[in-house]
Backbone bond lengths (Angstrom), bond angles and torsions (degrees), N, CA, C in turn:
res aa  C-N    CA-C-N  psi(-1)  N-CA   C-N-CA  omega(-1)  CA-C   N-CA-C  phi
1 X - - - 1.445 - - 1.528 110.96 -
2 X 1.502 122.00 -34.73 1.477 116.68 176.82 0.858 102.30 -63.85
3 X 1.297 132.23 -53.40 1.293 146.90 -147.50 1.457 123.31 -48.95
4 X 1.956 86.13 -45.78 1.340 103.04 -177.29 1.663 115.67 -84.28
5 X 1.395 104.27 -34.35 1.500 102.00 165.44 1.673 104.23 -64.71
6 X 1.261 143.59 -75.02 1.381 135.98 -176.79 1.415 98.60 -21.53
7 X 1.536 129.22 -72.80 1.571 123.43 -164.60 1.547 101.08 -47.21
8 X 1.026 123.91 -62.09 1.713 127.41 178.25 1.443 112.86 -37.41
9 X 1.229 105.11 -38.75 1.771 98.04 175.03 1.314 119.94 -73.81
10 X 1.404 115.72 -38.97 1.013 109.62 -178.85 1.522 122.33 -60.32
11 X 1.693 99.51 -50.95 1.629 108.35 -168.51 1.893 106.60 -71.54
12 X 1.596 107.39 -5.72 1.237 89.77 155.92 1.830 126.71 -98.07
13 X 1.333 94.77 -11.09 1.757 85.92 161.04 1.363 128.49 -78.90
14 X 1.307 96.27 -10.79 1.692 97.06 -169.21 1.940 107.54 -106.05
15 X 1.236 104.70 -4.76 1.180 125.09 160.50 1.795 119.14 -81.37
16 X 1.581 101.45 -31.57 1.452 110.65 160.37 1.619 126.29 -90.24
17 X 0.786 103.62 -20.06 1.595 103.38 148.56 1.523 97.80 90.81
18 X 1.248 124.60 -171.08 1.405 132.25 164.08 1.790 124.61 -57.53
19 X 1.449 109.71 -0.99 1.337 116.79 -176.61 1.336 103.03 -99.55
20 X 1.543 128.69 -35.84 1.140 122.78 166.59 1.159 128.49 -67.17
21 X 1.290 128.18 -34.38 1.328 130.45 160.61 1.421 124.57 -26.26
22 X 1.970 94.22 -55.87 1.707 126.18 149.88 1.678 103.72 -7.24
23 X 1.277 77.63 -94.90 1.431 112.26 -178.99 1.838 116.95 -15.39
24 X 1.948 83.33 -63.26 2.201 87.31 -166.96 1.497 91.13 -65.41
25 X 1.347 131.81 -32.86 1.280 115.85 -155.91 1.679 98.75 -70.78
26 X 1.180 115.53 -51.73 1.341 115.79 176.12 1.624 140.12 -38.13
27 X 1.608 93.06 -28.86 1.518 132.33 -168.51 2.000 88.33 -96.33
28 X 0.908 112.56 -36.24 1.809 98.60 -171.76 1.560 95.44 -87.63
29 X 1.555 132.91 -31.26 1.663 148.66 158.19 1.675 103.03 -24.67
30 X 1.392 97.80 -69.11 1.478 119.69 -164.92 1.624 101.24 -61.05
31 X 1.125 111.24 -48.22 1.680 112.76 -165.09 1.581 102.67 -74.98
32 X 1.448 97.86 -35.73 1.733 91.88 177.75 1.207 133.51 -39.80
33 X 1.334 82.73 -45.81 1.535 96.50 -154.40 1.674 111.02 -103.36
34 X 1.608 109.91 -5.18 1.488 123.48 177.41 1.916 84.10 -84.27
35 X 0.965 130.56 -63.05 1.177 127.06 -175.40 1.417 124.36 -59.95
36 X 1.339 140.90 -17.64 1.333 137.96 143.19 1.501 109.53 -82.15
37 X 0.992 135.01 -32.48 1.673 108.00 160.27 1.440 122.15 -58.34
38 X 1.411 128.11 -27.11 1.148 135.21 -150.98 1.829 94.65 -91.34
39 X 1.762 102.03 -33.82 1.581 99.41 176.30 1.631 101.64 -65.33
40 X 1.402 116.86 -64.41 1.189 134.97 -159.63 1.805 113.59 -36.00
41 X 1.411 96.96 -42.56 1.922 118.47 -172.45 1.921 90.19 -84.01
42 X 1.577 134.98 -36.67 1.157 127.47 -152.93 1.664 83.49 -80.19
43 X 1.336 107.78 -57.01 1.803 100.29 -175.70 1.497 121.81 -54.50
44 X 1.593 114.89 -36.54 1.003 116.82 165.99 1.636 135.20 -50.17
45 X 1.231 109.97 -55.04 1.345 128.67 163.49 1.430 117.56 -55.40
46 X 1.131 114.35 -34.37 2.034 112.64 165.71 1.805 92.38 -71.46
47 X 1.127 143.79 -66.36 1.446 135.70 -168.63 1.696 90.35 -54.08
48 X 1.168 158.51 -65.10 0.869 120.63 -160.79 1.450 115.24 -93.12
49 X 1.405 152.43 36.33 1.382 168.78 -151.12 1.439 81.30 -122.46
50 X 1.249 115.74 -69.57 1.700 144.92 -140.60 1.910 93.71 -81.60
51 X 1.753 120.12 -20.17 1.269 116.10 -175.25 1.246 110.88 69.50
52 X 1.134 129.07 4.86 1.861 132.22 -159.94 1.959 76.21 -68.55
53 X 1.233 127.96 -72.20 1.434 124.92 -171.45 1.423 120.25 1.66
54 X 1.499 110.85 -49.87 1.409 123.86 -169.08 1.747 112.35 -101.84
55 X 1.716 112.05 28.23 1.271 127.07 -176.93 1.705 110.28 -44.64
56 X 1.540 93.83 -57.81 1.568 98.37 -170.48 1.354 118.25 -89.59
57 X 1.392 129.83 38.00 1.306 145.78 176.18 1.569 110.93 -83.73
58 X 1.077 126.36 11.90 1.568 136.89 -179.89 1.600 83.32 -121.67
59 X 1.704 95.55 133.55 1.760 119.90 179.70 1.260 89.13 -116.45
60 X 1.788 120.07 142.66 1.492 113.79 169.44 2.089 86.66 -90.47
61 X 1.053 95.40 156.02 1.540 129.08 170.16 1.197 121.06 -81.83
62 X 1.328 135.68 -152.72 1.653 116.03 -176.64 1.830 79.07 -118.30
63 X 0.841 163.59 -45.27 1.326 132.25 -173.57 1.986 102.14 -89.59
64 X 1.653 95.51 146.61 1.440 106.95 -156.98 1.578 106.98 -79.24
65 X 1.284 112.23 -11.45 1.865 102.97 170.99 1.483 87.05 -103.68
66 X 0.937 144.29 67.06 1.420 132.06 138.24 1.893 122.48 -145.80
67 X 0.758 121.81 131.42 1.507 148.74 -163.69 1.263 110.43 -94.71
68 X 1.606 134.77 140.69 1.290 130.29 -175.99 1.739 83.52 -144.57
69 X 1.604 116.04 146.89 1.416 117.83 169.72 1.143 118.48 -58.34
70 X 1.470 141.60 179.70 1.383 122.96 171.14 1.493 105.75 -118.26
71 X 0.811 96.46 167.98 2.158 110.39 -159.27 0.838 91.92 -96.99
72 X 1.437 93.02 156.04 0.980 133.25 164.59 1.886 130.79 5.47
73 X 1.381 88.58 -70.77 1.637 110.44 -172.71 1.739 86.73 -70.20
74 X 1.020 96.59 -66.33 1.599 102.61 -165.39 1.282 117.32 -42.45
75 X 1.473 114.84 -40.81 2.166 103.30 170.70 1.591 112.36 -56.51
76 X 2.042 105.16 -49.92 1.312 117.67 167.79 1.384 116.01 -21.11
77 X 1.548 89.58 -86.40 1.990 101.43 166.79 1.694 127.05 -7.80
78 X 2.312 100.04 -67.79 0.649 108.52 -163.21 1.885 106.68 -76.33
79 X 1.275 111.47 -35.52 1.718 120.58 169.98 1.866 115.84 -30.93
80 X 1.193 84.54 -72.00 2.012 108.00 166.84 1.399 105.17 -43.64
81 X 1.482 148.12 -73.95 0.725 143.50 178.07 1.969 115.69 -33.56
82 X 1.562 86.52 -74.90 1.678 100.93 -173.18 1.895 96.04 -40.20
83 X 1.361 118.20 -65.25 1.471 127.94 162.32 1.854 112.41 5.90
84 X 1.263 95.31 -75.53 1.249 138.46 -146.85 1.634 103.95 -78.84
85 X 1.236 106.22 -59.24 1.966 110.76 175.04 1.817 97.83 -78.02
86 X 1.100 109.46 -55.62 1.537 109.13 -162.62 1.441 106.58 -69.56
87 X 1.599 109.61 -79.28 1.787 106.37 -170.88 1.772 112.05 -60.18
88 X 0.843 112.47 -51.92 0.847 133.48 168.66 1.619 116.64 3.33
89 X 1.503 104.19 -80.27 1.358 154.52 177.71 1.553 88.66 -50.88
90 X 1.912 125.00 -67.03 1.413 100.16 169.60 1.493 139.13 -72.43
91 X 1.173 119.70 -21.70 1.265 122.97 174.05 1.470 109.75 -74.31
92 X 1.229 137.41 -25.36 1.697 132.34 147.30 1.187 112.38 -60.16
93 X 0.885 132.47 30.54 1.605 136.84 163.04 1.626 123.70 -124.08
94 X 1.317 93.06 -38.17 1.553 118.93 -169.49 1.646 101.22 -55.54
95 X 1.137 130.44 -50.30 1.591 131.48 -167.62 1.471 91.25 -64.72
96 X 1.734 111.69 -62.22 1.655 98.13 -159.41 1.366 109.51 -69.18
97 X 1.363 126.69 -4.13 1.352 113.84 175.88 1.644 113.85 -64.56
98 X 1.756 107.79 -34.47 1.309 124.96 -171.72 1.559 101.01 -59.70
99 X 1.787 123.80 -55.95 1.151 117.47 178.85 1.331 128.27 -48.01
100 X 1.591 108.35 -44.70 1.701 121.09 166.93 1.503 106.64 -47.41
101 X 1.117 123.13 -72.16 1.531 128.81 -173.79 1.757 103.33 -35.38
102 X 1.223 92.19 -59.48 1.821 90.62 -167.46 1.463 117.86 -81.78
103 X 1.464 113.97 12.02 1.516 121.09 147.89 0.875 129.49 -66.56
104 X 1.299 123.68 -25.79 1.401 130.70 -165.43 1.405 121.43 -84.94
105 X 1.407 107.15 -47.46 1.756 110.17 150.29 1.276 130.30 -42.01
106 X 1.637 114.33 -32.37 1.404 129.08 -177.88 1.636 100.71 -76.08
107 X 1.314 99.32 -73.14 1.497 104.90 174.23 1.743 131.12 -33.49
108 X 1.422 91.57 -30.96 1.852 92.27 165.95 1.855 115.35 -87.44
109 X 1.464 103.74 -44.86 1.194 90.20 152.18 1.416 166.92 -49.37
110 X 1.776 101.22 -13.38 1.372 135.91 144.60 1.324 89.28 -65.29
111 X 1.271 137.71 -92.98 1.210 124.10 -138.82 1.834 103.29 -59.21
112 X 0.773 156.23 -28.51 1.562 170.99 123.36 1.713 88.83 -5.49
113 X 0.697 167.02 -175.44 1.047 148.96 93.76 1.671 95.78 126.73
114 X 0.997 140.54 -33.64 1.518 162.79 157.22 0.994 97.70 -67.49
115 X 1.549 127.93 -68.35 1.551 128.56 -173.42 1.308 91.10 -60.33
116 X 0.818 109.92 -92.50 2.051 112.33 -148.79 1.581 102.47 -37.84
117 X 1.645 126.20 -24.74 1.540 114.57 166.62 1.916 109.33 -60.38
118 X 1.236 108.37 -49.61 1.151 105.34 169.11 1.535 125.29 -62.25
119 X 0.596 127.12 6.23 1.693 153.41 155.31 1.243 115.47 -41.91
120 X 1.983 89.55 -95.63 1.063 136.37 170.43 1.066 109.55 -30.11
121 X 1.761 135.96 -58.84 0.902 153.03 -169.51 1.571 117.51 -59.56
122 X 1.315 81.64 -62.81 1.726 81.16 172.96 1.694 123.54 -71.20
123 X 1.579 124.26 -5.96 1.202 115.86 167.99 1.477 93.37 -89.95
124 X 0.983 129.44 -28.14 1.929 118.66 -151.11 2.206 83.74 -69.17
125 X 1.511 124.24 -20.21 1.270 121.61 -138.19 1.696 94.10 -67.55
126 X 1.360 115.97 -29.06 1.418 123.90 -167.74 1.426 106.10 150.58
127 X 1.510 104.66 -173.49 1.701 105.88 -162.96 1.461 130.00 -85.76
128 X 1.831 101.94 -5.80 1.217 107.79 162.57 1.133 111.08 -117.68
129 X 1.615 121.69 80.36 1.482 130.30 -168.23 1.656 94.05 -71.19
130 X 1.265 137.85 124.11 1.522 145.09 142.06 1.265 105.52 -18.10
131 X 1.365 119.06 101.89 1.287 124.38 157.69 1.469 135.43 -37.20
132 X 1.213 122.28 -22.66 1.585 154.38 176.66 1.918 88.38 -79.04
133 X 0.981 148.45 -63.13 1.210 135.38 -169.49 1.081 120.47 -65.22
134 X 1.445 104.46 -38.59 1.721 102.91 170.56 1.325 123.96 -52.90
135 X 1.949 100.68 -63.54 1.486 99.52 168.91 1.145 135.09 -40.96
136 X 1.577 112.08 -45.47 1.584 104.92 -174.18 1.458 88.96 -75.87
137 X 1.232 164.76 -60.87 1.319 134.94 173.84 1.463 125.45 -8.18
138 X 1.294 101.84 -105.51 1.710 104.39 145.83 1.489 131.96 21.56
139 X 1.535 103.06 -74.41 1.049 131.45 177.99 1.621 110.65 -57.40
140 X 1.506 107.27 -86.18 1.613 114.93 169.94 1.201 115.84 -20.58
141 X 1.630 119.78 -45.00 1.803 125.14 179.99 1.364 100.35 -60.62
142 X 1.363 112.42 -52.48 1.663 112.64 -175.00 1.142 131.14 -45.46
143 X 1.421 109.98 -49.42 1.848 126.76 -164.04 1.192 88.34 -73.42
144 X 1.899 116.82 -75.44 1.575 113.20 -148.32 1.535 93.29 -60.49
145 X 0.884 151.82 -74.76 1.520 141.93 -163.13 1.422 117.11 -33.55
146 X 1.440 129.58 -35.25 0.920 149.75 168.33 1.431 110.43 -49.91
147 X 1.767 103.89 -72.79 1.449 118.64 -158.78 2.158 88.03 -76.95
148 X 1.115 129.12 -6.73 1.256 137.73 171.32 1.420 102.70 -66.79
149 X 1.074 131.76 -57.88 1.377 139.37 -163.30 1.463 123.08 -74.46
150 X 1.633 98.06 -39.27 1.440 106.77 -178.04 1.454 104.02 -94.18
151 X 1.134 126.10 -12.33 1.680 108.47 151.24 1.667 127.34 -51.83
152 X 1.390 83.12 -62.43 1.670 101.94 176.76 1.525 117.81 -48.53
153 X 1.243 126.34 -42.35 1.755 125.10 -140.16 1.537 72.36 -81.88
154 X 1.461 128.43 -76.99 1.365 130.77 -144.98 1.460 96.22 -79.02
155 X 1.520 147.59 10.07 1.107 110.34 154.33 1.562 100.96 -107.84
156 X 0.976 141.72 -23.85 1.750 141.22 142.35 1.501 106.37 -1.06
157 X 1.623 105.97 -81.65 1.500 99.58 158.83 1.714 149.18 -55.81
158 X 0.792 116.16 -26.97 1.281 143.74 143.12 1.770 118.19 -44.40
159 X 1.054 120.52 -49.36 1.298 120.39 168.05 1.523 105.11 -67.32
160 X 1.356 107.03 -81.10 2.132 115.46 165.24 1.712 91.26 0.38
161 X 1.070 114.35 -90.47 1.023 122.42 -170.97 1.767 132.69 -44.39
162 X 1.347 111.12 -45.94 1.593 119.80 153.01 1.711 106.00 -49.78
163 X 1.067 125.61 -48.11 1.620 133.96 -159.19 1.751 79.63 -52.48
164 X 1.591 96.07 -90.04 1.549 121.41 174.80 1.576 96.89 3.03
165 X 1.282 105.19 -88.36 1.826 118.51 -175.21 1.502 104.62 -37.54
166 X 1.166 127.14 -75.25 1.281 122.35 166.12 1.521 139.02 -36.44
167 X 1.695 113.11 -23.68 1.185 104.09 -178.41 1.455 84.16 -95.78
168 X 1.551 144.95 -13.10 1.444 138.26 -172.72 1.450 116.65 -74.95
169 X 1.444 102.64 -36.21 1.580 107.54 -177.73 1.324 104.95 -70.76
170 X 1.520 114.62 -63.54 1.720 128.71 -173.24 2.246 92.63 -30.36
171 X 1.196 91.55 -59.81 1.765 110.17 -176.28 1.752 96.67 -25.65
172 X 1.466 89.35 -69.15 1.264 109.16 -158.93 1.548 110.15 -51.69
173 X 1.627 107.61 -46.65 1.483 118.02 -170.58 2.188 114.20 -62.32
174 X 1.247 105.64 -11.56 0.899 124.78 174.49 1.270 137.66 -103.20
175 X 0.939 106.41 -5.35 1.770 142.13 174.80 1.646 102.34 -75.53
176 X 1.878 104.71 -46.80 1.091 113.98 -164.99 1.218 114.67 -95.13
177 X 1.464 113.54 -31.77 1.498 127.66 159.02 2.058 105.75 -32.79
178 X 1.519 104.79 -63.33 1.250 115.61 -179.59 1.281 116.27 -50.32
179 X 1.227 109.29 -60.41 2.020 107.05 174.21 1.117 102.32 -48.42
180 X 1.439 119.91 -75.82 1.268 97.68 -147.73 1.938 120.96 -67.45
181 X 1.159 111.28 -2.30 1.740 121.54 -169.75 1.748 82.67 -89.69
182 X 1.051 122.25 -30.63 1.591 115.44 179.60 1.616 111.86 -70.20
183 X 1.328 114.73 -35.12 1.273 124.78 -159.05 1.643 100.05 -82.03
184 X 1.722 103.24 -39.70 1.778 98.24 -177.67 1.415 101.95 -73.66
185 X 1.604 119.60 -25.68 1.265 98.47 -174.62 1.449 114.15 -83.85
186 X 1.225 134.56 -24.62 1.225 124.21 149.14 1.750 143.37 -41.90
187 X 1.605 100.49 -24.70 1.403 130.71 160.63 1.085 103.48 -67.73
188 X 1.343 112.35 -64.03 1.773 101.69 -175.33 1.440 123.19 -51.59
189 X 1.630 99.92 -62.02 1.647 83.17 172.40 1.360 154.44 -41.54
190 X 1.556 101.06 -48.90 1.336 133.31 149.48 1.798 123.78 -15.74
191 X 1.205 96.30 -67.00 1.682 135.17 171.48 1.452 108.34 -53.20
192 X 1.499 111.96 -35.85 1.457 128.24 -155.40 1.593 98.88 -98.75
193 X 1.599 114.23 -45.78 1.357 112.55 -179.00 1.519 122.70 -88.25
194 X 1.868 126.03 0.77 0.951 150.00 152.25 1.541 126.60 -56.34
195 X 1.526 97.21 -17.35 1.730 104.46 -174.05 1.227 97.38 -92.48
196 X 1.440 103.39 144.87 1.646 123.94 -173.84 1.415 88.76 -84.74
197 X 1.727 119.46 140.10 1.338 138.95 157.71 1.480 134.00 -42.30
């Protein structure tokens, strides 16, 4: 039973020619790197669920048991930052993943396109073209287009879906940005109309 799947692998790589090769390398490219963004945004998105982002938003004051919120600039500060290392980092990824993905259709279509020259070739040769040339013509068009497609479709979706996550967290991280800049400014005032004249 291995055996027979092993022979199958082979005679379909070697039926795909040097474009498929293309292809797996492209296909292990794509997964890589959909799968460390996908960690990178999943950890990310628990730190900001969890608010940990806005950790250092407590200023000590001049006496050491006492605590003052942090201003203004300083959540800002700290927002931009978190922004900046964390999201950041996935959404610089997100485009070239798009270019990778949509190679892969191309890339079988090269190989498509290879085959059917080899085709071509072998009928243009004379009138008893070798049946064996055609097929593997034929053939080569078949696979890489094939193994082209099924790279692409499921990581296509797969991205959709990273985007999604990414535009939900960013959402989210800003949601919280808002409370809490509402909440100091409500502190402040508060604080402000409490002082004796």
């Amino acid at each position: 039973m291995n055996s027979e799947i092993t022979n199958a692998i082979q005679q379909t790589l070697h039926e795909g020619g040097v474009t498929l090769y293309a292809l797996l390398v492209l296909a292990v490219s794509i997964y890589a790197i959909l799968f460390s963004v996908w960690r990178h945004l999943t950890a990310t998105g628990k730190v900001v669920a969890a608010g940990k982002w806005l950790a250092p938003a407590k200023v000590a004051s001049s006496l050491p048991w006492e605590t003052k919120p942090a201003s203004f600039r300083e959540v800002q500060r700290t927002y931009a930052a978190f922004e900046l290392d964390e999201m950041a980092w996935v959404e610089r990824r997100l485009p070239f993943l798009a270019i990778l993905i949509s190679t892969a259709p191309l890339l079988g279509l090269l190989g498509t396109v290879a085959g059917m020259l080899i085709t071509f070739s072998g009928m243009a040769s004379g009138n008893n073209a070798p049946i064996d040339t055609i097929s593997t013509g034929i053939s080569r068009a078949l696979v890489t287009t094939q193994a082209g497609l099924v790279i692409a479709i499921p990581a296509a979706f797969l991205l959709a879906l990273l985007k999604r996550q990414t535009e939900n967290t960013h959402l989210q991280l800003q949601q919280q940005l808002h409370t809490h800049l509402s909440q100091n400014l409500q502190l402040s005032t508060s604080n402000s109309q409490n002082l004796p004249p």
